[in-house]
Short mmCIF file of the C-alpha atoms (twelve columns), coordinates in Angstrom:
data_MODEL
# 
_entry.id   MODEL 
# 
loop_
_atom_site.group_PDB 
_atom_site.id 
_atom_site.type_symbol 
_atom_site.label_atom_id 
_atom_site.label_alt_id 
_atom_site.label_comp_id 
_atom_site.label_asym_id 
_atom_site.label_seq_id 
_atom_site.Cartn_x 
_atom_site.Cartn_y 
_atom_site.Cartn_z 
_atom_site.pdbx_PDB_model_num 
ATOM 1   C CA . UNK A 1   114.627 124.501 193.804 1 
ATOM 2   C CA . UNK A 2   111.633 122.641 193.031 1 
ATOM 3   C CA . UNK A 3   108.320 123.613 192.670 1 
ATOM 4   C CA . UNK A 4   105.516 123.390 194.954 1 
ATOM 5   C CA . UNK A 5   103.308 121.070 192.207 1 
ATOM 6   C CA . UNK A 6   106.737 118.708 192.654 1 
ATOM 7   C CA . UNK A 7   106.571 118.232 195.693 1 
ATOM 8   C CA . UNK A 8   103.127 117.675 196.346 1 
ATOM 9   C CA . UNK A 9   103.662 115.459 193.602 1 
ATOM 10  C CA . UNK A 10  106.672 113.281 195.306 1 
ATOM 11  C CA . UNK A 11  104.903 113.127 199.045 1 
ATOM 12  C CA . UNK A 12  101.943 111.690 197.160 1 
ATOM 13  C CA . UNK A 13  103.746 109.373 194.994 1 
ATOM 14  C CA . UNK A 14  106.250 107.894 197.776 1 
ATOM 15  C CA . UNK A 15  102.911 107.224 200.056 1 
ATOM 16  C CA . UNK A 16  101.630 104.931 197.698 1 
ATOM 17  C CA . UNK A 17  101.064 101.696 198.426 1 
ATOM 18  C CA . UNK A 18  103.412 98.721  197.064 1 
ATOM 19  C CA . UNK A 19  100.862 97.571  195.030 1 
ATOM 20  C CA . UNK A 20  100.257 100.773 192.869 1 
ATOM 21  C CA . UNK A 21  104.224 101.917 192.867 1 
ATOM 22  C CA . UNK A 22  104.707 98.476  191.443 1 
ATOM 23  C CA . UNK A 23  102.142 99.175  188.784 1 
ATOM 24  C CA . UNK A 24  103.380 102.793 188.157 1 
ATOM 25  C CA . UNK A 25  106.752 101.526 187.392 1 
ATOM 26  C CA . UNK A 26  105.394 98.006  185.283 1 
ATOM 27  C CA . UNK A 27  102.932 101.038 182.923 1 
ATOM 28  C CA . UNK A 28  106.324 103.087 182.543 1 
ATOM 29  C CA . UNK A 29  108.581 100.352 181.186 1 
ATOM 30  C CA . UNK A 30  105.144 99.656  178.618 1 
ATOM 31  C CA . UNK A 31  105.332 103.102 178.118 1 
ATOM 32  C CA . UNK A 32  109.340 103.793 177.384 1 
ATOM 33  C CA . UNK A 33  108.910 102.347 173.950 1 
ATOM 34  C CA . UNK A 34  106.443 104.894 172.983 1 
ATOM 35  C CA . UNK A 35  108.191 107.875 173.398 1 
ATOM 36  C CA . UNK A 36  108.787 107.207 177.105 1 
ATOM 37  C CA . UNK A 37  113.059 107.263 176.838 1 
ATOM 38  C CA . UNK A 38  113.047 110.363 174.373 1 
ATOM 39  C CA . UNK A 39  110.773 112.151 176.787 1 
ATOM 40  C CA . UNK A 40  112.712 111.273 179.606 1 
ATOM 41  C CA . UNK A 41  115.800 112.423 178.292 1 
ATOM 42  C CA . UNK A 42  114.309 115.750 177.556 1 
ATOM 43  C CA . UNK A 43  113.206 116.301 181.153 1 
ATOM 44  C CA . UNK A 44  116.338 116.802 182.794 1 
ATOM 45  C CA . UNK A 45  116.375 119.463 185.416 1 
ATOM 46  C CA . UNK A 46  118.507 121.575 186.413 1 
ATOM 47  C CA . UNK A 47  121.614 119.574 188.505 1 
ATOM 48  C CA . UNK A 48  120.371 121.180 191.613 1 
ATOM 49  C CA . UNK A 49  116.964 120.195 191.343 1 
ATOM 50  C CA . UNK A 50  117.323 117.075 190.291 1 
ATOM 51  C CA . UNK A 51  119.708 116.383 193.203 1 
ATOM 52  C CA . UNK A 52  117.049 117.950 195.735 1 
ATOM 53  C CA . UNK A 53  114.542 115.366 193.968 1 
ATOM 54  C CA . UNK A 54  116.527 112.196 194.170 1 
ATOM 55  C CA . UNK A 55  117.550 113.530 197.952 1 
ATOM 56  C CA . UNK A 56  113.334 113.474 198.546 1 
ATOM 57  C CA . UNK A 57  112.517 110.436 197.191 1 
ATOM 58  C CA . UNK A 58  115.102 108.687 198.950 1 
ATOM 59  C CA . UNK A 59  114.317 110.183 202.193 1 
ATOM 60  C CA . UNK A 60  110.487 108.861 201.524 1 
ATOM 61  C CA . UNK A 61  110.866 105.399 200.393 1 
ATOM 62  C CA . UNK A 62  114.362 104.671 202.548 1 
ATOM 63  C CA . UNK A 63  112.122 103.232 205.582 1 
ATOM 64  C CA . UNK A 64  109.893 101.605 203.392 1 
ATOM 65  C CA . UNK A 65  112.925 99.592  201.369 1 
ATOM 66  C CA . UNK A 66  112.266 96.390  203.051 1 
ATOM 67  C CA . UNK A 67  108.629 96.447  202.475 1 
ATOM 68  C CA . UNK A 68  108.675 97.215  199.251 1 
ATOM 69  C CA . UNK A 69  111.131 94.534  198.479 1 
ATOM 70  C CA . UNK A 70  109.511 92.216  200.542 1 
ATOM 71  C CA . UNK A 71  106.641 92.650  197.419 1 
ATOM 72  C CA . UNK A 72  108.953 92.273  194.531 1 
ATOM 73  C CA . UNK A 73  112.800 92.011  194.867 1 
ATOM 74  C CA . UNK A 74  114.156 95.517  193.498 1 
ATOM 75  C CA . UNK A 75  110.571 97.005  193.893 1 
ATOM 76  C CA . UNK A 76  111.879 99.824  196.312 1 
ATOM 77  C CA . UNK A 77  114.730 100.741 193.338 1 
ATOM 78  C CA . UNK A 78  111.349 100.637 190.468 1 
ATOM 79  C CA . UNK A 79  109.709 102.902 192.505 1 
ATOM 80  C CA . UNK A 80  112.669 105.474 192.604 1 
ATOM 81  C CA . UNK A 81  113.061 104.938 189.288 1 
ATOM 82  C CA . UNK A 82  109.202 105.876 188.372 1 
ATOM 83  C CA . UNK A 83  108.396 108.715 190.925 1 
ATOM 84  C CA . UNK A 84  111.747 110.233 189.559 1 
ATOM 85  C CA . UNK A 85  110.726 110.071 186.106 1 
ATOM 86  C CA . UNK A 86  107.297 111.537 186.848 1 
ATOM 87  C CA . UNK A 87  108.411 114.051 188.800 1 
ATOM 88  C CA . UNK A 88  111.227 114.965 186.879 1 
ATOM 89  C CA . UNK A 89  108.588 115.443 184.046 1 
ATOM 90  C CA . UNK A 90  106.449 117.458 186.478 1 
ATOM 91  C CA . UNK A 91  109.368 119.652 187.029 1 
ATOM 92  C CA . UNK A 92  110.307 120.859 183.595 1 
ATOM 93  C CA . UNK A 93  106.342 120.190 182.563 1 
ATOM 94  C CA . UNK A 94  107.060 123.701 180.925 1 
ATOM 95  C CA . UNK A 95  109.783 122.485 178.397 1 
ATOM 96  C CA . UNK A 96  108.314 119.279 177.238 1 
ATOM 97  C CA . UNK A 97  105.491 118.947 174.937 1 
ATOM 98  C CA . UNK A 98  102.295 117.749 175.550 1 
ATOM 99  C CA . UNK A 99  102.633 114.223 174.243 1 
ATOM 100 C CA . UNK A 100 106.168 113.994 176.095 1 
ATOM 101 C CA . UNK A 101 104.537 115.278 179.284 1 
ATOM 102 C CA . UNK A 102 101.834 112.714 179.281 1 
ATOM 103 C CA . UNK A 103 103.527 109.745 178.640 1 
ATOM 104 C CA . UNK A 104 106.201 110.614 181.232 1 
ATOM 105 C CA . UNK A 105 102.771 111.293 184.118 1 
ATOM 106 C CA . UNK A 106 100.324 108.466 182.829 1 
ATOM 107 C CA . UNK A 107 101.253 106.243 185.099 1 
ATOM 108 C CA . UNK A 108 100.263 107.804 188.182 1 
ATOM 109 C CA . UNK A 109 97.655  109.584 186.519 1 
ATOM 110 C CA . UNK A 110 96.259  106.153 186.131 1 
ATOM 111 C CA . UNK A 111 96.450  105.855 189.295 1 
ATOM 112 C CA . UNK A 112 94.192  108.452 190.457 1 
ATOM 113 C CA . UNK A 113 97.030  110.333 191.836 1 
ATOM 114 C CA . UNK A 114 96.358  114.729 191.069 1 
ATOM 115 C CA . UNK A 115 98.836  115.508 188.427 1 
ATOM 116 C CA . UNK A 116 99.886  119.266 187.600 1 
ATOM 117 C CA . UNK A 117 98.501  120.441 184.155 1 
ATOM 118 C CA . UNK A 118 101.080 120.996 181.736 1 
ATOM 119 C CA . UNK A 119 101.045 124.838 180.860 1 
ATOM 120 C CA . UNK A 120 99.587  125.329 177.761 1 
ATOM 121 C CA . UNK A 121 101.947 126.578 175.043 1 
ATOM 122 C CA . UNK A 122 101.890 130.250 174.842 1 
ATOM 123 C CA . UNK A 123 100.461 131.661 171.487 1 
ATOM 124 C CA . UNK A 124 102.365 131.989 167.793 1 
# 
């Protein structure tokens, strides 16, 4: 089940316009050498979430696939590719530490868009 912060998160992400999903996903490649693909990999969800998530942001950008691609050839599959990782990270924003949260959210929070605060870590 995801959270409500995730979802919020997705509608506003898959409303962007082609311009700024094409920049979200162009900062996350920049971004995957510097800790992006470690962070990533620790922000896996649970199998049911994660399937609810790729079911949402498929349902989002599916009638915008043309238009996005119409922008840049493979831009509607980028997109998927960056909302997913930022809302996988938003997701499990609990588990991952602060440096692997941010790197996995910059992007959109670059774009203006109102990213969930990472919890902070509860006291030693």
């Amino acid at each position: 089940m995801l959270d409500t912060e995730t979802t919020r998160f997705v509608d506003a992400a898959t409303a962007l316009p082609a311009a700024d999903l094409e920049a979200a996903f162009e900062r996350q490649v920049d971004l995957w050498t510097e800790g992006g693909k470690e962070a990533s990999d620790a922000a896996g969800p649970s199998a049911s979430a994660n399937s609810e998530l790729d079911r949402r942001i498929r349902e989002a950008l599916h009638p915008r696939a043309d238009a996005l691609d119409e922008r840049l050839f493979g831009l509607h599959s980028d997109a998927r590719a960056a909302i997913s990782t930022a809302a996988r990270a938003i997701q499990t924003r609990h588990r991952l530490s602060p440096e692997q949260y941010t790197v996995l959210v910059t992007p959109f929070v670059e774009l203006g868009l109102d990213i969930p605060v990472r919890a902070p870590d509860p006291p030693a």
